[in-house]
Structure formats: C-alpha cells, structure tokens
N, C-alpha and C positions, 0 to 999 in steps of 0.2 A: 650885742643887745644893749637897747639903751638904759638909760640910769632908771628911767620911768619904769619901765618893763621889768627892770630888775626889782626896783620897790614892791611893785606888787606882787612877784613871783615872792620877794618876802615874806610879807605880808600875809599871805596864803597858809604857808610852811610854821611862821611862827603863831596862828591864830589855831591852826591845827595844832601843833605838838601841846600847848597850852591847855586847851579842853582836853585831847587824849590825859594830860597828867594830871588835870584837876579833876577828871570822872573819878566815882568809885565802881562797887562789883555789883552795884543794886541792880536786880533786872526788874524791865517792864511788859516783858512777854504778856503779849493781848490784850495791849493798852492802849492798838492804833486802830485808825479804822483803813481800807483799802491795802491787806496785806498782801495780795496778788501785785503789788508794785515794789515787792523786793523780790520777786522768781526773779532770777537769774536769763538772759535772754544769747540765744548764740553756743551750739554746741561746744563750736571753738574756745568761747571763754571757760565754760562749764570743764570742757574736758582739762582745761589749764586749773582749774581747782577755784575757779570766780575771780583772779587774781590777773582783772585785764583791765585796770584806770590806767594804765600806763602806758600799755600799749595799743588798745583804740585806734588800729588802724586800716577797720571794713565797716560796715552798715551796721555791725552792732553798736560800736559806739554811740548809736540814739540813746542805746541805753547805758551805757559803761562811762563814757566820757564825752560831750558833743563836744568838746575842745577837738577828740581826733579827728574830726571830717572834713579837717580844714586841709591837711594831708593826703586825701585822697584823689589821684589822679583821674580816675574813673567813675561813672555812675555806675552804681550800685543798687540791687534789690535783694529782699532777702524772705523767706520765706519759713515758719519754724512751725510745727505742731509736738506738742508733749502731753502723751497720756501720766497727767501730774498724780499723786498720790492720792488714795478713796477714788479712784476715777473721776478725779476731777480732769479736765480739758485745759488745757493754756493753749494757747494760738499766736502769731505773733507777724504782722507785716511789716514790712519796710523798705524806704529807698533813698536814698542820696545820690544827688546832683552836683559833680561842681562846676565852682565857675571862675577858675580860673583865679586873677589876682584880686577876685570881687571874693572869695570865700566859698565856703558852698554851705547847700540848703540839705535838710530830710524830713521826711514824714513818715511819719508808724503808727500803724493800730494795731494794741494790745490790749486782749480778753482771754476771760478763766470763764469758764461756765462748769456747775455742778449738775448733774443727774437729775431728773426728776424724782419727790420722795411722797409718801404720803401724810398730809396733816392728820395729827394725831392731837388730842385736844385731853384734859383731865378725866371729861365725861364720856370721850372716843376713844378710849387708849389702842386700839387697834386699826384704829381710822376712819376718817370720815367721810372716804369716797373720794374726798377731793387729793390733789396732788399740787406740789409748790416746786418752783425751782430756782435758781439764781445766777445771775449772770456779774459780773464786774468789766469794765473796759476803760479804759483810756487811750485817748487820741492827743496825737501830738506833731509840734512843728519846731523844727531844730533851725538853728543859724550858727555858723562856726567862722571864724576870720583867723589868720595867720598875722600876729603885730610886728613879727620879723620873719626870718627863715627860720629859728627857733623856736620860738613862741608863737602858742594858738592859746583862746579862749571861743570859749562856745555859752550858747543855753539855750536850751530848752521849754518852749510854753505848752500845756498840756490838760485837757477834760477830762476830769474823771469821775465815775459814775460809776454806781452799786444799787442794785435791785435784788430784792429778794422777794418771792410774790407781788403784794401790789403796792411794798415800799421803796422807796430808792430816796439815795444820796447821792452829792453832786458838791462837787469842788473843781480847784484847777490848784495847778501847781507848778512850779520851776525850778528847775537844774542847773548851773552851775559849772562851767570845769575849765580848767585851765593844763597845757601840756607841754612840756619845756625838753627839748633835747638837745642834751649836753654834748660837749666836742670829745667827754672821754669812752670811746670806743660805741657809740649810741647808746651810753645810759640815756632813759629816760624818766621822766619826772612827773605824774600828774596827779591832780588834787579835784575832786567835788563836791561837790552840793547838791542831794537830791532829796525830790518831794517838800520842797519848801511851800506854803501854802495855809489855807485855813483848815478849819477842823468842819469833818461830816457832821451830818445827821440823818438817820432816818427819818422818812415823812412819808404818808399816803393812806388811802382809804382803809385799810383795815386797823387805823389806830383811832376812829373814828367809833364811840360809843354811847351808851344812852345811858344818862347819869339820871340818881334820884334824886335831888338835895337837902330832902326831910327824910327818913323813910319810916321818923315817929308821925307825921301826918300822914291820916286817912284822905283821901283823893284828892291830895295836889299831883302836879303833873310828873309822873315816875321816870320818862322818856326827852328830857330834857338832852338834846345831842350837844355832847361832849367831843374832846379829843386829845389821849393819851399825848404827852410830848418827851420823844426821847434824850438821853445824852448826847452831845459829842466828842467824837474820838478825835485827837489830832492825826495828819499824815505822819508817813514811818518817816521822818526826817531822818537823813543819813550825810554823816562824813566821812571822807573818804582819801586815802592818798595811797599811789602805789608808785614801785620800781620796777623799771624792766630792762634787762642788761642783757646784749650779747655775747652768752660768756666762750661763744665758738663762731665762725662768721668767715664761712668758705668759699669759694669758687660756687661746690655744689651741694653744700652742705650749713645750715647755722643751725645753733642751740640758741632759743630764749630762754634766760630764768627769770622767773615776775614771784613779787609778793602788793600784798597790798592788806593796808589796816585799815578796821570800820570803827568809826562812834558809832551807832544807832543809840535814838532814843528810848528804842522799847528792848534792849538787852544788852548784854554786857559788850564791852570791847573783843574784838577777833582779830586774826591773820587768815589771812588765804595766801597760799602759795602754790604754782607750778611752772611747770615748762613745757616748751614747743618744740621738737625738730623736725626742719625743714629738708625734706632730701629731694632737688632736683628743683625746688620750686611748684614739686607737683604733687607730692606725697608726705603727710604731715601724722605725727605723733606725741600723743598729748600726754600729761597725765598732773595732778597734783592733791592738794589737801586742804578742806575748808575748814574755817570756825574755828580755829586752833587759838584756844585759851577762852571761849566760848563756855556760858555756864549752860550745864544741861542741853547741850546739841547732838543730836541724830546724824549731823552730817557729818562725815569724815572723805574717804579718798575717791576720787575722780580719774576718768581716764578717759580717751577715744583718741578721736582719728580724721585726718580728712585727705581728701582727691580734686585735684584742680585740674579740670580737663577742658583745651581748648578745642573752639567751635566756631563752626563759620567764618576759622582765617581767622578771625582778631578780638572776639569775646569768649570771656570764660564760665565753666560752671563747675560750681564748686560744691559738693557735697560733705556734709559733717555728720559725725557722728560721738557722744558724748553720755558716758554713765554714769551716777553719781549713786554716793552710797548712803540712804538715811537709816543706819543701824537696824531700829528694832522696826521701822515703818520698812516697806518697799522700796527698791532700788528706781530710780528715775531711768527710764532712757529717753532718749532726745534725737530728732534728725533733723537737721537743718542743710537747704537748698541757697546756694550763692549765686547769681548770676551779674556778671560785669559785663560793661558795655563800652 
C-alpha cells in the first residue's frame, strides 16, 4: 500500500476514534428529518445484527459501505420488501455492475410508505371524510474504485424526498466509505459517512392560509393569503467503522465475526455485533446483536439465514432470510432475493 493510501486510511481511523471520545450520552432522538434512511437494508446484514461496514461484499453495500463494490466480481441485483413496524412498508431495489480495473457502478431505489389514515381535525375528532397518507424515497448512484489490491473507497450521490398529503421535502445527500483488507488472516477494516447533506423542510399547499392582519378593524380584508413556514430538520448524519475477521476459513466451511460502532447525531453511540457461517458456499447462518450501549433502544438480537442456489450453469440466486427483535414493539421480519450474473 502506498504511503498516500496509508495517510488517508489514517486519517479516517484517527478522525473517527476522536469524535467517538469527545461525544457525550446526550440523545437526540427525533431530531432528523428522513428517518427511513437508517432501516437497515439486506437480510444478510440484519441477520448479522447491522454489523456489515466491514464486510460489504454484495449489492447491499449501496447501503452499508460503497467502498465494497469495488470487490465484486459479478453484477448484482437485489430485491427486499419488509412489512416494517405499525405496517409500515419499506421496499428496497438494487444493482451493481462492475467494470473491471475501471471500478464498478450501482443504483437503488429506496422507499417506506405508511397506510392510509383518516384526517382528524380539533373540530372533526372523528374525521373528516377525507384520508392522508405518506410516502419517503430515495434514489441513488453509487461509484466505488479499488486504489490498490487492498484498498477501496466509494460514494454515494443520492434524492431524497418525503411527502405527507400535499407536503413534501426534498434534499440530496452523500456517503462516504472507505475499505482496507489486511494480510492478517482477512481482517478487515472499514469506515463511513452517511447522509451527509442539507437539512429538509416541509412545503405545500395545505400550509397555505388566510390571515386577518387587524381583526380590531371592522371590514378590512380578513382573507389576506398567507403561508404557514415550517422548521428544518438536519439528515440522520452517521459515522461509522467496523471489523470483520475470519475467525474459521475452511475448505467447506468459514465463520465470520463482524462488530461495527455508530456516532449518530440523533442518539447515543452503539455496537452492533454478529456472525456468518458459511457451510458449502451455499447455506448460510446468521445471527447477532444491535444497539449495545444504546440509551433507550427496542432493538436487541437478530438472526436468520440464506440459500445460494445455482441457475442456468453460471448465475446465482440467492435467498435471505432475517429477524430482528424490537422488545416491546413487533419483531421485523425481512426476505431478501439475490440474483448474480
């Protein structure tokens, strides 16, 4: 690796450990706006306990780490639905291409949509007939390069957008990540940046009102149009760095163990940890444990499963399966569809 590559892989490590020790235990819980862009994406990761920056080495990396796609021999698509907790919906596309000694590319689209409900007003408390509902999305375009055989960095450019009846917000943002494997037994190493960006606002036609500007004068104009103007929320900016070791690495047989530690802006510092075994290259079991050292978190242990079964002589498909447990809320489950090319 060269000295250059080495500085910045510094860099990285010492800019992180720094902010991890100068945080305190303040949380900021529901203090971002676009929180459907820390769901967790990819059974696979989920059933490892969220504890995959390090290892990023399939189509979820759009979301985990774009430094891994630089690594990927194959294109990739990926395919995830999750009946999220209150019935909320998440959805989740994607695919990567590579290209060889050029790096490779990926795209994904990611949205949460909620239920329809019925508006309910001070003067309606029951309802008003009408019905609202809410959507969030973001679309994105990844670029990942490999600067030796070791070293990758990636990022992320990305639209996002939040509607709720006839308001919506709109930002963009970018990720970050870099991903370093060591010669000792494939530790690896990686570190990111996500949701960097500006701060939302709601805007639209129902903030739109008819203001008085006397209402001690008798017939001046009481219908003067106005328009409500709301806050803005910053994105969930997160940092991020994990490890992943093979601490077993057979013939037909490897164990991964992975941990990975978050900054987030809007709550306290966490761990996520778990492990993968690989038996045959075609049957995988997962399991691990989120939010550990987390104030006030729901989440705890994670587990699942996946099946890699070849098709058509030379492409695969890959099926996941992954639980997660949010305490006193509903348990998540999760299936996610792989297809390699």
């Amino acid at each position: 690796m060269t000295s250059n590559v080495k500085r910045l892989f510094a860099i990285v490590l010492i800019t992180t450990s720094v902010i991890y020790a100068g945080s305190g235990r303040l949380t900021n819980v529901g203090t971002t706006a676009a929180p459907f862009l820390e769901v967790g994406v990819g059974s696979r990761a989920i059933g490892m306990g969220g504890a995959f920056v390090a290892v990023a080495n399939d189509v979820s990396a759009l979301y985990w780490n774009p430094a891994g796609i630089a690594r990927m021999q194959n294109a990739e698509a990926v395919f995830e639905r999750v009946e999220w907790l209150s019935d909320i919906s998440f959805n989740y596309l994607g695919a990567v291409i590579p290209f060889g000694r050029w790096g490779s590319a990926g795209v994904f689209l990611d949205a949460m949509t909620v239920p329809k409900m019925a508006v309910r007003t001070v003067d309606y408390p029951d309802g008003t007939g009408e019905e609202f509902d809410a959507t969030s999305y973001a679309f994105g375009l990844t670029y990942s390069f490999a600067l030796t055989d070791r070293f990758s960095v990636g990022m992320t450019g990305k639209y996002i957008e939040e509607r709720v009846w006839h308001e919506k917000a709109r930002s963009v943002a970018f990720d970050i990540g870099t991903l370093y494997r060591t010669n000792f037994r494939g530790l690896r190493i990686g570190a990111t940046i996500t949701n960097f960006g500006p701060s939302m606002a709601m805007d639209g036609s129902d903030l739109i009102i008819y203001y008085d500007a006397d209402p001690s004068i008798d017939g001046n104009n009481d219908r003067i149009m106005g328009k409500l103007i709301t806050d803005e929320w910053p994105l969930p900016l997160n940092m991020q760095i994990g490890l992943a070791y093979d601490l077993l690495d057979r013939t037909n047989y490897r164990m991964t163990i992975t941990a990975d530690a978050f900054h987030p802006i809007n709550n306290t510092e966490s761990v996520n940890v778990g492990t993968e075994i690989s038996i045959l290259e075609m049957l995988y079991v997962r399991s691990g444990f989120q939010a550990i050292g987390q104030s006030d978190t729901e989440e705890g242990l994670t587990f699942g499963g996946g099946l890699r079964y070849k098709m058509f002589g030379q492409s695969y498909i890959k099926f996941d399966y992954a639980y997660a447990d949010f305490g006193r809320l509903q348990a998540a489950n999760r299936f996610t569809l792989r297809l390699d090319f």
